[in-house]
N, C-alpha and C positions, 0 to 999 in steps of 0.2 A: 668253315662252319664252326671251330673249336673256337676261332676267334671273335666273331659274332655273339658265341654263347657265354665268353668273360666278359663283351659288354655288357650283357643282360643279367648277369653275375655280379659287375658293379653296381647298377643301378639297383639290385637286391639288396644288394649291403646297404643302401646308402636307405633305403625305404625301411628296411627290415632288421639288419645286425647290427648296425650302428647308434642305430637308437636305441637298441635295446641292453647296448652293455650301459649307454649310459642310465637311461631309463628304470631296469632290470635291479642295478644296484642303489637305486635310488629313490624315486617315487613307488616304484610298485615293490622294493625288496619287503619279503615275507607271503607277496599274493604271487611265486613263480611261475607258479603250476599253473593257475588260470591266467595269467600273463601271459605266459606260453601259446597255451591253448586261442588265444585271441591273434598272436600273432601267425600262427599256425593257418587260422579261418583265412587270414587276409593273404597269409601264403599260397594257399589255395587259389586265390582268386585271380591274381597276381601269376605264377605257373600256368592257369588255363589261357591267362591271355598272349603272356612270352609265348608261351609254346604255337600260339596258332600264330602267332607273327613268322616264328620260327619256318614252321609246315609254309606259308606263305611262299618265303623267302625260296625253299627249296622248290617250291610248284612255279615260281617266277626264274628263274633259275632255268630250268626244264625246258618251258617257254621260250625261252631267248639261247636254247640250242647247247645246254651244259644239263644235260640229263644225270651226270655221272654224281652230279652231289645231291640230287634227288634224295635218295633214301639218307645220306646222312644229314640233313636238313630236318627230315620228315621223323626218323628216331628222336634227335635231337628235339623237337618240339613235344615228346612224349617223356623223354629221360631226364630234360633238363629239370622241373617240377622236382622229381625224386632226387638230383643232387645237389640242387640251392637249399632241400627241406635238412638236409646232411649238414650242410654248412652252417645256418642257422642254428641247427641242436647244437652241433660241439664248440659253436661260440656261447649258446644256453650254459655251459657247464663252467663257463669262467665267472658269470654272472653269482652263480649259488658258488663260485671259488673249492671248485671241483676240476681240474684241469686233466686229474688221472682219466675221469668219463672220458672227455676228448681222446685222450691219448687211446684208451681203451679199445673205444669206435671206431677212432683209424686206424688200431692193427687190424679189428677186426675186419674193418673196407677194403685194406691193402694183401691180408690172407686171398678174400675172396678174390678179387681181380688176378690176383696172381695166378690162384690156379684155373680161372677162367681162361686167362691167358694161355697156359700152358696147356688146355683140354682143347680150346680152337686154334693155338699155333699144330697141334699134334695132329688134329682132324683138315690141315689145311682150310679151313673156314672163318681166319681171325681176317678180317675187315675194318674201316673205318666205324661202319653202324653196328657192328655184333663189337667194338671195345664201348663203343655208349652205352650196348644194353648191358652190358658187366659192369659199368660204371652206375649204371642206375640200379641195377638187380643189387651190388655191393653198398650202395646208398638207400637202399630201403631197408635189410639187414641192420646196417648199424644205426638208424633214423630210430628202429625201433625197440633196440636195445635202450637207447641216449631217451626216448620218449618215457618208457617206463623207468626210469632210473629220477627221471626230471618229474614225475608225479602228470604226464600232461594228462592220460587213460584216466584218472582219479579226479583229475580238475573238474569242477561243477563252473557252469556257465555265472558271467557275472557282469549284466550290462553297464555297470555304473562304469567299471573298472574298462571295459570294452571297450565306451565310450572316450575314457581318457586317455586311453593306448590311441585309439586311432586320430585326434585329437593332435598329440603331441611328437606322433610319427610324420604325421602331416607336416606341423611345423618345422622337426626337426629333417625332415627328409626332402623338404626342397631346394633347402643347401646341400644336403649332404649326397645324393644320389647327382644332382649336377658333377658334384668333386669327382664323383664314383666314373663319371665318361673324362674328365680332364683325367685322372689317374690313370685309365686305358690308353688314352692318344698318348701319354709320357710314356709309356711303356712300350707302345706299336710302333710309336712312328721312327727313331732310330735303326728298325729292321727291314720297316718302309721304306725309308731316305737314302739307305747305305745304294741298295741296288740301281739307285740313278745313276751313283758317280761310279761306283766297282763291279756294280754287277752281284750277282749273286751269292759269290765267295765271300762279297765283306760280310752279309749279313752270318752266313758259315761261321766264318773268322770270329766278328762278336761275340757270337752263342757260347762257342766253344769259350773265349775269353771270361764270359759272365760267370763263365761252369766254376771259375776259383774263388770268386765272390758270392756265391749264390747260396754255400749254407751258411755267411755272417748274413747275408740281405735277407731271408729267410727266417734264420732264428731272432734276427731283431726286429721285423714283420711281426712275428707272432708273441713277442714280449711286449711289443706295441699296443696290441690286442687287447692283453691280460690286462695292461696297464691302466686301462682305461674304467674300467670297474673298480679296480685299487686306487684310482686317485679319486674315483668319487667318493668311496668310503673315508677315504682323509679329508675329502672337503668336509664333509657333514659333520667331524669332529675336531676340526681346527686344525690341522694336521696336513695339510695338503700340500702346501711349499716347503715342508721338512721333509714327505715322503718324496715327492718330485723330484727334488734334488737328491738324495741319496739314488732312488730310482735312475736318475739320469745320470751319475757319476757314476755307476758302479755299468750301463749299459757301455757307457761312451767309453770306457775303461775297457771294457771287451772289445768295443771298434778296435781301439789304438795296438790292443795284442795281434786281434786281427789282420791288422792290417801291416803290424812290423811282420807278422810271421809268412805274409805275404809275400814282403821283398825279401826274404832270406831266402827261403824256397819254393817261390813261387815260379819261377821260369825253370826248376826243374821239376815239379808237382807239374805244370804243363808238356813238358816236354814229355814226362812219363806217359801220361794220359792220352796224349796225339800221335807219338812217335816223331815227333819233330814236323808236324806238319805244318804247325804254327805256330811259329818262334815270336817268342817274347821279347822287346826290348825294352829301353831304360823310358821313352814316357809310357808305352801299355802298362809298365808293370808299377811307376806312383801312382795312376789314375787307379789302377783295381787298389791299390793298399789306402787309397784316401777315401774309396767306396765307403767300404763299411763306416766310417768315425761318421762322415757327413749322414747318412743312412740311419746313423744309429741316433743325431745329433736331432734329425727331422722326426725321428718317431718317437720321442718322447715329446717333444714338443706340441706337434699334430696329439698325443694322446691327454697332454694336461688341456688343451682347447677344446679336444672333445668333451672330456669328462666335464668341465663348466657348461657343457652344453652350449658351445659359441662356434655351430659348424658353418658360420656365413665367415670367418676367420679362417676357417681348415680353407673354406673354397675360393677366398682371396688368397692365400698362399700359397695353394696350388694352382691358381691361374699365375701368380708370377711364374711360378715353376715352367708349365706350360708354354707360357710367354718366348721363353728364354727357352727352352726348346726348341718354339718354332720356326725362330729369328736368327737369334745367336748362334742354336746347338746344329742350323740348316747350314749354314755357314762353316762352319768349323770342322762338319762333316764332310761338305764339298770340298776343303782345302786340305784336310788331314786324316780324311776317311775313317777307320777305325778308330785311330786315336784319338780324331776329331770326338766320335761320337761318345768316347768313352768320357774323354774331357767335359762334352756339353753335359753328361749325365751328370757327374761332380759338382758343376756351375749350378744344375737346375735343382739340383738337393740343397743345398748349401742356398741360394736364394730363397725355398721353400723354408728354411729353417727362418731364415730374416724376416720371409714376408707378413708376419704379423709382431710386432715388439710391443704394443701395448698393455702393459703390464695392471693393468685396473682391473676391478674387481668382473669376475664376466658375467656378461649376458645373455639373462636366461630364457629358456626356450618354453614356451606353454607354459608361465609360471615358475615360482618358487620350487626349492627341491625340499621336501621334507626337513625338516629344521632349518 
């Protein structure tokens, strides 16, 4: 069910957050507040429909003799609304170049869940659908902290501005939320594929492997993010292939620490963590230290294509990515199982990086950007 609910999470971003970092800081910066408030309406509408897909899904389910994911289907179609509205605001605070709000929001999300957690692990009552409702109950909390802080309570209605938000989400969101499901299948499908050839353990094995990589993949995810705002504001002032590259030198410079400090101690940083369950050797452990550079290599890149607002580019280069996933990275898993998959992941970044080099001026989405 949790996995169902990241698809419908991507295709959110790709309708709703992605447009709006670049959008946000650009045609509509100074109108936030009702900018917000518009994308907010269309949030809304967008939530009521996910979620009965969702409820669907679990009542179809039921039907065909798996009663058991019933209720977290049917939560799920009520909770998801409240935590895509979360994700949406504290990407809102990158937009106005506010990041402490975000950060703010999600301790405040991460308090709540916690002790929710610990109030229904202590009551015997913590479940699949009562962690949703705490995940929702914890995202309406900080939705409304992150709302009042962002001016949207204050926003007065504003059809012109309405009109061009929805307009320009259109345009940019039908590349961009496509990307939003190729992003998902690059993600699932190496956890999918592992247990054809290994069986269940590999996909085990993975996770735990990803666990060393996962706060540089992670933190340069979310500088990615930020990036995208900040390279629009250099477009608009001439500025944008000076900041770019300083941005992208100073990111790729964190991969390469990352990634050496990986092979120094990274098979005993594992071994500590596992107890030896899953021994690290010499190809697992270049492929997790080449993660991060390629990772970090893709996400500026991906973020200077967004910011021109040229996401039919982001989603040709994530279909290469893809591509090579499905072919390649199928293959290499079948032959080299973990290592295989860990390999193809390296291959499929590092092509994503390639697969647009057109260096020309981009092409823009619903018009000019303000100057």
């Amino acid at each position: 069910a949790f996995v169902v609910f990241l698809l419908v999470g991507t295709i959110h971003g790709g309708l709703f957050i992605e447009p709006m970092l670049v959008y946000g800081s650009g045609r509509f910066e100074g109108r936030t507040a009702a900018y917000l408030r518009t994308l907010l309406r269309g949030h809304v509408a967008f939530a009521m429909l996910s979620g009965a897909l969702l409820a669907t899904i679990g009542v179809l389910a039921w039907a065909l003799g798996e009663p058991s994911v019933l209720s977290e289907f049917l939560v799920l179609g009520v909770a998801s609304g409240f935590i895509l509205a979360l994700w949406l605001l504290r990407r809102a605070c990158y937009v106005v170049d506010s990041p402490q709000w975000a950060a703010g929001a999600g301790t405040l999300y991460v308090v709540l869940l916690l002790a929710g957690v610990w109030a229904l692990s202590s009551l015997d009552y913590l479940t699949g659908a009562a962690a949703l409702v705490l995940m929702a109950v914890g995202s309406v909390a900080a939705s409304v902290v992150l709302a009042r802080r962002l001016g949207v309570f204050a926003a007065r209605p504003d059809r012109q501005l309405a009109a061009d938000a929805r307009r320009v989400h259109a345009d940019y969101g039908r590349w961009a939320a496509p990307t939003g499901v190729l992003e998902w299948i690059h993600g699932s499908l190496p956890l999918l594929v592992l247990p054809l050839f290994v069986g269940l353990e590999g996909s085990g094995t993975l996770r735990a492997l990803y666990n060393l990589a996962m706060p540089a993949l992670q933190g340069f995810a979310a500088l990615a993010v930020l990036a995208v705002p900040i390279f629009v504001r250099a477009r608009s002032e001439g500025r944008g292939r000076a900041v770019a590259r300083s941005w992208g030198g100073g990111i790729i410079g964190l991969g390469l620490l990352y990634g050496s400090l990986t092979l120094a101690v990274g098979p005993w940083v594992v071994d500590e963590l596992y107890d030896g369950k899953y021994p690290l050797g010499v190809a697992e452990i270049v492929c997790l230290s080449v993660l991060p550079v390629v990772a970090a290599l893709s996400g500026v890149l991906m973020a200077w294509l967004r910011s021109g607002e040229r996401p039919r580019a982001v989603f040709v280069a994530r279909a290469w990515a893809v591509g090579v996933t499905t072919t390649v990275g199928v293959g290499l898993t079948a032959a080299f199982a973990v290592v295989g998959a860990l390999l193809a992941d390296v291959l499929s970044l590092a092509v994503e990086a390639h697969g647009d080099r057109d260096g020309s001026a981009p092409r823009r989405v619903g018009g000019d950007l303000r100057g």
